[in-house]
Phi, psi and omega in degrees: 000002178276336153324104196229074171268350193253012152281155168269143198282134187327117185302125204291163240232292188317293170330314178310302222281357176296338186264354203234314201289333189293297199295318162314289184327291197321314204289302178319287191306309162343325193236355187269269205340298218292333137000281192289336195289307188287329170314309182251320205226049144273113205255094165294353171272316178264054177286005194243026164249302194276326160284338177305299157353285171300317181302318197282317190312297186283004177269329147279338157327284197297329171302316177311291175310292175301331161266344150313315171316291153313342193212037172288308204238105174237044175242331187329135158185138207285164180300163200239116160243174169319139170314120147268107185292004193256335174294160158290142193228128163214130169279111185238133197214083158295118188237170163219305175249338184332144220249147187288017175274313184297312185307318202281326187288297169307346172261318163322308158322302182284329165329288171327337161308146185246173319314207172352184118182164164254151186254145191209082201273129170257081200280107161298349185249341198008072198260134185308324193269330179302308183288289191312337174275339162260319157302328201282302202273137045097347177305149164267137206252125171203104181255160165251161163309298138249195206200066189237155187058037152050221183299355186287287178345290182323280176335315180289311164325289172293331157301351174249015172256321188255152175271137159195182173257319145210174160257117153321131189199107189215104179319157194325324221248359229235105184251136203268179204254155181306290212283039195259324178303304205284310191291345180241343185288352185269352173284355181257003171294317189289152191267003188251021170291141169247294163228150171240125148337121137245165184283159166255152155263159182222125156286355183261074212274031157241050163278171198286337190252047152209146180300212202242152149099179172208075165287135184088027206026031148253164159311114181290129183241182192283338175247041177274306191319308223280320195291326178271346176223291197280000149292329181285330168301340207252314162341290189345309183250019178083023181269323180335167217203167199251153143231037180077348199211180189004076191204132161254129213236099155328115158285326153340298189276325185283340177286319164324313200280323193124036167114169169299152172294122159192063150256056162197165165269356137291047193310343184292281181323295156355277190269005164275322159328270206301293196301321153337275183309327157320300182129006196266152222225136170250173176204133179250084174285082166295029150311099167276120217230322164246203184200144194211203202248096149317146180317149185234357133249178181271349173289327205278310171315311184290298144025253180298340181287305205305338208251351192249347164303295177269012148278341178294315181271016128304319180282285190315359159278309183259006176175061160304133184272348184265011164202044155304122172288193166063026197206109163326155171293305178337292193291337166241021150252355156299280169327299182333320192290323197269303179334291156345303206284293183334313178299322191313345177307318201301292166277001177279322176312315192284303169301351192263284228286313192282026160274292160300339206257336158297348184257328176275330155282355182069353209247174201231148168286330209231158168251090170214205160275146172278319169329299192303303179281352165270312209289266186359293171326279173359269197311301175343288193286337206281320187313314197276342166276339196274281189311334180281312212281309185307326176299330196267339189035037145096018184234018172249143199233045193352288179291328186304313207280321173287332171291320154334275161352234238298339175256358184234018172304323192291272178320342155290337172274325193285342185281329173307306165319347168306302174302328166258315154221111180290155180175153204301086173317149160285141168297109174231077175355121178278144178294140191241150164099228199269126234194341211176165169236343166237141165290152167202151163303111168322143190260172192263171142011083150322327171280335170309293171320331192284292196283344180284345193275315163322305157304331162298304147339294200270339168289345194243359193277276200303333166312297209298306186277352148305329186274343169112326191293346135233144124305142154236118186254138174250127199306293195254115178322290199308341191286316190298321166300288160344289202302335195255307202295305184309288163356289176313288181324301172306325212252307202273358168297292184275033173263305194304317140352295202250013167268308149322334144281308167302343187299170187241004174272353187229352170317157179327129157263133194286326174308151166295247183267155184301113188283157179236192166232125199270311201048036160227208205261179189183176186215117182243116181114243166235021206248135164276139178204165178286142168276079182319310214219144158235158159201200237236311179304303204160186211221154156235101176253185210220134174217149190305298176250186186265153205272151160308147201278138218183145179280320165227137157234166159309106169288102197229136160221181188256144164219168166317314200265005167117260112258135190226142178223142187220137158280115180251143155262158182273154173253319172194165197214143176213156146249144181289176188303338189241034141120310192306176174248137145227166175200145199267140160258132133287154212238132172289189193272157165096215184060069214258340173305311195252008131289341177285336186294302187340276180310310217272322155334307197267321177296318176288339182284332197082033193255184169276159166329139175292133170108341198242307203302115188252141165275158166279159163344274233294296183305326170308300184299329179279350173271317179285349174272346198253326192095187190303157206291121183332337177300329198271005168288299210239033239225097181308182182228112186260175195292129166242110170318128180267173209256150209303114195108334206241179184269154176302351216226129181298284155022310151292299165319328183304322216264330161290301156322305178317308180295260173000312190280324177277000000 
């Protein structure tokens, strides 16, 4: 286990220090300007322009700094030895409303882990199909009586039921990797380790919160910076931070604190704070080691930032790391950084707002020559983007990252206001899965909407008055242009925003589970036919002629994990481009054996999203000429197996579930 090539590889000593000297250069220019600015070119007559101005200027500052700060060092990592195999291991997998399409591939996963260990589902829904779904796969079942302080709770109920040494604590949707035990349990040797980290990752890579590209060799989302670089930064001061989900947990040290935290809704961050100030040591495994569901819209996006918000600013009411006792300058500025990063709505609004309000008012924040404040600005700003971007090691996305901004810009503010008048939030589960029976569009923003409506008023304020048709007297010409450019820049940042929310490529999803693309042979019936796309849900293949028609048939393909038959119904029928039939299957309920043969096949295989994967030219064209692939000829008929538990006759099967479920 000491190979640690699936780490991302250490950054070359020239490259750092060229990423250290830019980030300086920026902070120096950075703090020379904001000098000249507040000193010289603050226009006290338009002060309800210009100290705002300012202040957002230096509130960007210190974000600059605390992410210098933050991504100073992101190679620090503590020694790695063998797994001690003499600890007890137990895997906790807190669920609530999540659906067994979400369920099944995670607890199958975690069974399957080495070494020993116990699985343990903590259903909070205390749900029948749930026991039954952890009994069928080998899990221990476990609900409470109540259900008061949400996932905290939940967890504490069960640490005060099971023996182990440490804990595994992996959400309903975050299905883990073979090795996720073995890579992390050797950090326990020491003995003042409390947790190990790991990033989260997502499979579901046509979510609302990803891009394009793969830094760090995964599909770049909206949190790789934050999970692949600044959690890895933090290793430096002993800062890293629990997030609740793919993290293994000293139960000791959580018995020390009382339990997970819970008076916030952030028990994670929360109860790393506590373990800190003890004196107890975190490790940040930079690794991806399990993968779960990203918001798949944006409302499910907003959701969650408003929900991570308002425990962040819960902590700071109840146990601020920045005046706490018992906490290294490191560890708190470390917290500083993530806590903090919540107010940026605040400026972000504020950079949206000052423009128009320079064009309807005429009066301008700074007093300078215009060369002079463009050459000065320029250089600033180019610097502080030069520097973010060499800091980001290629997971900083300039424009993406301001879009982003702009869309959890709402939700970010209303979770502040939380600090100045608190109240008891309700715990509000992101919704997973099947989400809608129709697509339909997320509606956008209102304050988006608010400012795109503001601009335009004002963009249309200064036309008019270029043309003679209102007056404005503008102190200064050049500031007044400055402000419609800026304007301009700003209107098409939040068209794309709001486009992007609205889009139908990100609308609610109807699916249950994530289809992957398999391509491999299979039989429904007696018939060969290809499994183009899988999931957990149900299958879409391709067949030469068309199947007899059946109120259900036997599903049978070959995987790594072996050959699996399952009873499916068609759902819907096409003909494909060369001629073939497909038809998408559901898999009926229950079968829970030979959907884990499914789930542990595809997850484990790596394969792509149904839909992402590109072929070359030269195979789209060797496929319309030739037609479906020669296996549906000569493709043998193996022995199919029925699927574990069920009857020969769908009809019985329905009927046993059905029972079983009741």
């Amino acid at each position: 286990m000491s190979d640690r090539a699936a780490l991302p590889p250490t950054e070359p000593t020239r490259r750092l220090l060229l990423t250290r000297g830019i980030a300086v250069l920026a902070l120096l220019a950075t703090l020379t300007y904001l000098g000249w600015r507040a000193f010289f070119t603050l226009n006290l007559d338009g002060w309800y322009l210009s100290v705002p101005m300012l202040v957002l200027e230096i509130h960007a500052a210190v974000g600059l700094g605390l992410f210098t700060f933050s991504l100073w060092d992101v190679d620090r990592r503590p020694a790695l030895h063998d797994p001690d195999r003499n600890l007890s291991v137990a895997v906790l997998i807190p669920t609530y409303n999540e659906g067994p399409e979400i369920l099944l591939p995670t607890i199958a996963a975690a069974i399957a882990l080495e070494p020993a260990h116990q699985t343990w589902v903590l259903d909070d829904g205390n749900r029948a199909e749930v026991a039954e779904l952890a009994a069928a796969l080998g899990a221990r079942y476990l609900a409470r009586p109540t259900h008061e302080h949400a996932k905290a709770g939940n967890l504490n109920y069960a640490l005060a039921r099971l023996e182990a040494d440490v804990v595994a604590v992996l959400d309903a949707d975050h299905v883990a990797r073979p090795g996720f035990l073995l890579r992390t349990l050797g950090y326990f040797r020491d003995p003042r380790v409390a947790v190990v980290q790991t990033p989260q990752d997502f499979y579901n890579v046509t979510s609302f919160e990803h891009g394009t590209g793969s830094p760090l060799g995964e599909p770049f989302h909206e949190q790789t910076l934050f999970y692949r670089l600044l959690q890895p930064g933090k290793n430096r001061w002993n800062g890293a931070f629990w997030c609740g989900t793919n993290a293994v947990v000293r139960t000791s040290a959580l018995a020390e604190i009382g339990g997970a935290a819970t008076e916030t809704i952030t028990e994670d961050i929360h109860t790393t704070i506590r373990l800190h100030r003890r004196g107890w040591k975190t490790v940040y495994h930079n690794e991806v080691l399990a993968k779960g569901l990203a918001a798949s819209d944006a409302a499910q996006y907003q959701l969650q930032r408003n929900r991570w918000g308002t425990g962040a600013m819960q902590v700071l009411r109840v146990e601020n790391p920045l005046a706490v006792s018992g906490l290294s300058l490191g560890q708190r500025l470390a917290y500083a950084a993530t806590l903090l990063g919540w107010f940026d709505a605040w400026r972000t609004l504020g950079l949206l707002l000052l423009p128009p309000l320079v064009l309807l008012t005429g009066e301008v924040p700074i007093l300078a020559d215009g060369a002079t404040f463009v050459a000065a600005f320029a250089v600033t700003y180019g610097l502080q983007q030069l520097a973010m971007y060499r800091l980001g090691r290629g997971a900083y996305r300039p424009i993406l990252s301001t879009v982003f901004e702009l869309v959890r810009m709402t939700p970010n503010m209303v979770a502040t206001l939380n600090l100045v008048v608190p109240r008891a939030p309700r715990f509000s589960v992101t919704p997973k899965g099947r989400t809608a029976t129709n697509r339909g569009r997320t509606p956008a923003p209102r304050p988006l909407l608010a400012v795109m409506g503001f601009s335009v008023v004002a963009g249309a304020t200064y036309v008019l008055t270029l043309i003679g048709l209102v007056h404005i007297d503008y102190r200064y010409d050049w500031a007044a242009v400055g402000a419609f450019a800026w304007l301009v820049v700003n209107f098409g940042l939040v068209v794309i925003a709001v486009r992007r929310v609205r889009s139908l490529r990100f609308a609610a999803e109807r699916r249950s589970a994530v289809r992957f693309a398999v391509d491999t042979p299979g039989w429904v019936d007696a018939a060969p036919v290809t499994i183009q796309d899988l999931s957990v849900g149900g299958a879409l293949l391709a067949a030469r002629e068309p199947l007899i028609e059946r109120e259900a048939h036997v599903l049978t393909f070959e995987l790594p994990t072996g050959v699996a038959s399952l009873w499916a119904n068609v759902r819907s029928t096409q003909r494909g481009p060369s001629g073939e039939m497909l038809y998408a299957f559901e898999f009926e309920a229950g079968q829970h054996t030979s959907r884990a043969l499914v789930s542990r096949a595809i997850f484990d295989g790596d394969y792509a999203v149904a839909g992402t994967e590109r072929r070359a030219w030269a195979d789209l064209l060797r496929r319309e000429a030739h037609g479906l692939s020669e296996r549906f000829a000569h493709a043998p008929a193996p022995s199919r197996p029925m699927p574990t538990g069920m009857a020969a006759r769908p009809e019985a099967a329905r009927a046993t579930v059905s029972g079983a479920a009741s």
